[in-house]
C-alpha positions, 0 to 999 in steps of 0.5 A: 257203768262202774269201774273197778282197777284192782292192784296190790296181789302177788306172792306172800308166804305163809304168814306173811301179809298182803294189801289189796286195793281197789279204785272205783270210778264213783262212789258207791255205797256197799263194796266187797271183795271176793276170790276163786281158788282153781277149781272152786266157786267165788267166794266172799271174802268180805263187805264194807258199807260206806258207813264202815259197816264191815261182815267177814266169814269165818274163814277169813275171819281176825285175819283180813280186814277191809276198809275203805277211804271214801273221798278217794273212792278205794277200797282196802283188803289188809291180809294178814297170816295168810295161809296156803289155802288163800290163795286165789284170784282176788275180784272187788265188788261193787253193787249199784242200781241193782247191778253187780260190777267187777273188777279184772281180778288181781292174783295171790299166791301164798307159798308153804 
């Protein structure tokens, strides 16, 4: 059973930057982060392979950037120029042996 503690959300304005972190309880190989916004679906905000090999959409795009430090098995979310409309709910994923596993959400809100 994976583990997943998310840390880091909160209140940023417009503009402003936020990092988000993400422990896991072992090492795993693909690791992403996703949000929901009231009302909406999750969506992806981005992946990270152990490799480093990194996918954003086009939302989230030149603005947020992922990383990861593997000797302490933590995942990074560096938001940058944040905007209204990112705010939402903030879930690391991580996918193993098939399974997708999630952590408890950590909250963001961005103010105009």
């Amino acid at each position: 059973q994976v583990q997943l503690v998310e840390s880091g959300g909160g209140l940023a304005q417009a503009g402003g930057s936020l990092r988000l972190s993400c422990v896991a309880s072992e090492k795993i190989n693909v690791m992403g982060w996703y949000r929901q916004a009231p009302g909406k679906q999750r969506e992806l905000v981005g992946i990270i392979a152990l490799g480093g090999y990194t996918n954003y959409p086009d939302s989230v795009k030149g603005r947020f950037t992922i990383s990861r430090d593997n000797a302490k098995n933590t995942v990074y979310l560096q938001m940058n120029s944040l905007k209204p409309e990112d705010t939402a709910v903030y879930y690391c994923n991580a996918m193993s042996s098939g399974r997708a596993y999630w952590g408890q959400g950590t909250p963001v809100t961005v103010s105009s």
